[in-house]
N, C-alpha and C positions, 0 to 999 in steps of 0.2 A: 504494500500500500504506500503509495508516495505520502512522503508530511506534505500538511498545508507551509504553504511559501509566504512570508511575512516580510513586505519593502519597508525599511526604516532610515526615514533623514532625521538627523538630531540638526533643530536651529538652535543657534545662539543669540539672534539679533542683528548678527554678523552680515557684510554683505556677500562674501563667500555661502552661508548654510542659505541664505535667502535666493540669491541668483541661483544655489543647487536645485532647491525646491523647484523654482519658475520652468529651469530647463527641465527637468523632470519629467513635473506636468504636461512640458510641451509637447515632450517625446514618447511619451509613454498616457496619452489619455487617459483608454482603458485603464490601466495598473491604480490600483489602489496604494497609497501609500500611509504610512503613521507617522507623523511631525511628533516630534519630541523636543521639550526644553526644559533644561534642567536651571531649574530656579534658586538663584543662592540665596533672593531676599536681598540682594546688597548688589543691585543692577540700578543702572544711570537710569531716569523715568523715559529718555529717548528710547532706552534698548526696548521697553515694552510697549511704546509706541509703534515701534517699527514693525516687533510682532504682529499686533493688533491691526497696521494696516497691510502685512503679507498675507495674514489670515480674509481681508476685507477683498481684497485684490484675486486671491485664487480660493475664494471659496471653500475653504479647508476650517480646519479645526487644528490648531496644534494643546496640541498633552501640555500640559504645565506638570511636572513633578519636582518634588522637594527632596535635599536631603534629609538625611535619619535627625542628624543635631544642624544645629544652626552657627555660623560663621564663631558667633561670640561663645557658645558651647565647645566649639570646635579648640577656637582659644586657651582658654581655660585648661583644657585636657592638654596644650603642649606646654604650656609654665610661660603662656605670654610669648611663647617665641611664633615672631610671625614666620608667613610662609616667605619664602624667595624664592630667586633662579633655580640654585641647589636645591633646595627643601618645596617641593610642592606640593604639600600636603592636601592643602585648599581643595585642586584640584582632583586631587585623588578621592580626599572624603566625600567632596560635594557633587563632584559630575562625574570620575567614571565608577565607582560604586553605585551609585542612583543607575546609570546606565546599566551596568550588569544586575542591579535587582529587576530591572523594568525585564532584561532578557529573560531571566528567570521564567517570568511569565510565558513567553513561547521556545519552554525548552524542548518541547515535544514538535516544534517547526522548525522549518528550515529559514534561516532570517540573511536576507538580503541588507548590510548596513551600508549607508550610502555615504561617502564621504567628500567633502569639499576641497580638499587639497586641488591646488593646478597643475597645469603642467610647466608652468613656469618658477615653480616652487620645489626645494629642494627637500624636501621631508617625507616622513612616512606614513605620521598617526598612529592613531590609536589602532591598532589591529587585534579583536580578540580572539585567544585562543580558543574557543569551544567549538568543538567539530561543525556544530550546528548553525553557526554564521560566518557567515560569508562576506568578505569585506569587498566594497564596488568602490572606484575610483574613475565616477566617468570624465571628470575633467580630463583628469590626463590621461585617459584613454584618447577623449576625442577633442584632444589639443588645446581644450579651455585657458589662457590665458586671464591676468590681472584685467587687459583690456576690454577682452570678452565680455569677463562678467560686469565690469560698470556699461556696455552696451546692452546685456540680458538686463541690467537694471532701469535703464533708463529708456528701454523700449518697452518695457511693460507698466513704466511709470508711478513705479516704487522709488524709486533711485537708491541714493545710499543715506546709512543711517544718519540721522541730524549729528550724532556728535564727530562726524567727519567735517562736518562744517569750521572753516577754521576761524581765530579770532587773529583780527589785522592788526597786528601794532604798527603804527604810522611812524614811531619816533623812531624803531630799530629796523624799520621799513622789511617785516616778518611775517608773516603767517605762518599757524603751528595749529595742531589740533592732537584729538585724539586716535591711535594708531589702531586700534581693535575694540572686539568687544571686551565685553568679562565683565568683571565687580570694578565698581568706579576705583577700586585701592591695588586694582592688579601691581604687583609687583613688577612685571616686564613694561612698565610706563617710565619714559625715559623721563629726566628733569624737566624738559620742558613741556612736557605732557602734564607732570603735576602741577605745573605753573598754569598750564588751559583749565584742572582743574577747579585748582582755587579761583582764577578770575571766572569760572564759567558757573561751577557748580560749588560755593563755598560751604554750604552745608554740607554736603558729604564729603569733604576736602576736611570739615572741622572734626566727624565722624571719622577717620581716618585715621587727624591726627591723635582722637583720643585711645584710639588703639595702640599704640606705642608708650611702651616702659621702657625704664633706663637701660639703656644697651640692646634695645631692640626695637629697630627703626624699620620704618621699609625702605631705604635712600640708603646706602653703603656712607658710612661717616655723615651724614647730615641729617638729622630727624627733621621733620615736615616743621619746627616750628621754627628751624635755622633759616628752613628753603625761602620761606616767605618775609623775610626780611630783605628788605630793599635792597641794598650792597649785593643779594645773591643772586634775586630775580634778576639784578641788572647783570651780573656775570654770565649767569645762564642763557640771557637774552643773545647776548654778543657771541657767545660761543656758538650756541645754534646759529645765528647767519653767519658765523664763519665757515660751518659745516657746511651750510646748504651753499654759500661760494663756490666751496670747491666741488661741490657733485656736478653744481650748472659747467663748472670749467670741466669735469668729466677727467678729475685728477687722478680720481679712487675710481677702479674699473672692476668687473671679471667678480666681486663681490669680497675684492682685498677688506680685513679687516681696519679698522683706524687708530691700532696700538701708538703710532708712532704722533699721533694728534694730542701735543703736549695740553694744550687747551680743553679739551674733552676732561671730564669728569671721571673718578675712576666706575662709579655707575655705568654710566652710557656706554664705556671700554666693554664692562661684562657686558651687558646687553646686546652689544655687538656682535661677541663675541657666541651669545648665546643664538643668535638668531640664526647661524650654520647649524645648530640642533634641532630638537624636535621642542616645537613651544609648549606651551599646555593647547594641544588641541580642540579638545572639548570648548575651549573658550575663543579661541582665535578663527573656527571655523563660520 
């Protein structure tokens, strides 16, 4: 007797899991699909905005589920030590556990899990091991580029999320926004993304910073109440347009890392450095 076959896309809010969905749907009418989003409770109010209009847009339903304990529970149980690069706990307790309880559910199926990686992205994801699912990666199957999916976006008239939108500073003649989706406190948010935080969204920027005890920040040597002191904002400002300088002059090629950029923060170095790895997928998709 064949198992029943189960399509699953996990969204994030993301414009990757979003653009995944639309192409989906396009290609595969018939096919029934399960939308899933794994809810930390500690999402920017734009990521559920976006949901709410992917769901408006292609007539679907996405799943909302929760983890088992909650962000500030989750705390607690490590002595205060936040998550980072290294230590991704976050991710682990909150979205891929909830993910494999949810499989639990069709152990007895065959689960088709569909994934947002491109083909212009160098990573692998989440891949689970249980016989019974089966990991799909149609981007890079069928050549989906970063380009692609903001045209699957902006042709179906979703575009991308608000908090891509960036904020203009006219004095350091900048624009900067935010990089992904996730918890507005993701740790893979460079300096000047927590700077778009605080100017964009200061309540959860203040929520953030009361998450942090002594000797454990989420900024490598600078806790969030250093960041926002003027003298730093302004550092941080100047070092980012020196960055994006040199991309425009196309100094940094081939995806060289930027050890050698005295000006960079040692932050941003790791971050860098970590973006050649596998990010937390569940969040970035």
């Amino acid at each position: 007797m064949n198992k029943k076959e189960i399509h699953v896309i996990s969204v994030s809010g993301g414009k990757d899991s979003a653009a995944l969905a639309i192409y989906l749907k396009e290609k595969y009418p018939n096919r029934e699909f399960e939308y899933l989003f794994f809810d930390t409770e500690e999402e920017l109010e734009e990521t559920y905005k976006y949901l709410n209009e992917l769901e408006s847009r292609l007539g679907i339903k996405v799943r909302r589920e929760y983890p088992a304990k909650s962000f500030k529970e989750l705390l607690l149980e490590h002595n205060d030590y936040l998550p980072s690069p290294t230590e991704r706990w976050c991710t682990r307790k909150m979205k891929l556990e909830t993910f494999m309880k949810i499989m639990k559910e069709y152990a007895d199926c065959t689960v088709y899990n569909y994934v947002g990686i491109r083909a212009d992205e160098n990573r692998q994801g989440l891949i689970p091991t249980e016989e019974n699912i089966i990991t799909v990666m149609p981007f890079k199957d069928d050549g989906i580029t970063l380009d692609d999916v903001k045209r699957i976006l902006n042709d179906s008239g979703l575009g991308l999320p608000k908090y891509y939108e960036p904020i203009k500073d006219e004095k350091y003649d900048i624009e900067y926004f935010r990089s992904r989706s996730g918890c507005y406190f993701c740790f893979f948010m460079r300096q000047i993304e927590w700077v778009w935080l605080y100017e964009k969204h200061p309540d959860e920027f203040k929520k953030a910073m009361e998450f942090e005890k002594s000797g454990y920040s989420w900024i490598q040597d600078m806790p969030l109440s250093e960041l926002i002191k003027p003298a730093n904002i302004d550092k941080i400002k100047i070092s980012y347009k020196r960055m994006e300088e040199i991309k425009k002059k196309q100094q940094i090629k081939n995806g060289t890392m930027f050890q050698e950029m005295d000006f960079m923060s040692k932050h941003d170095k790791m971050i860098d450095d970590m973006e050649k790895d596998q990010l937390c997928t569940m969040c970035t998709l």
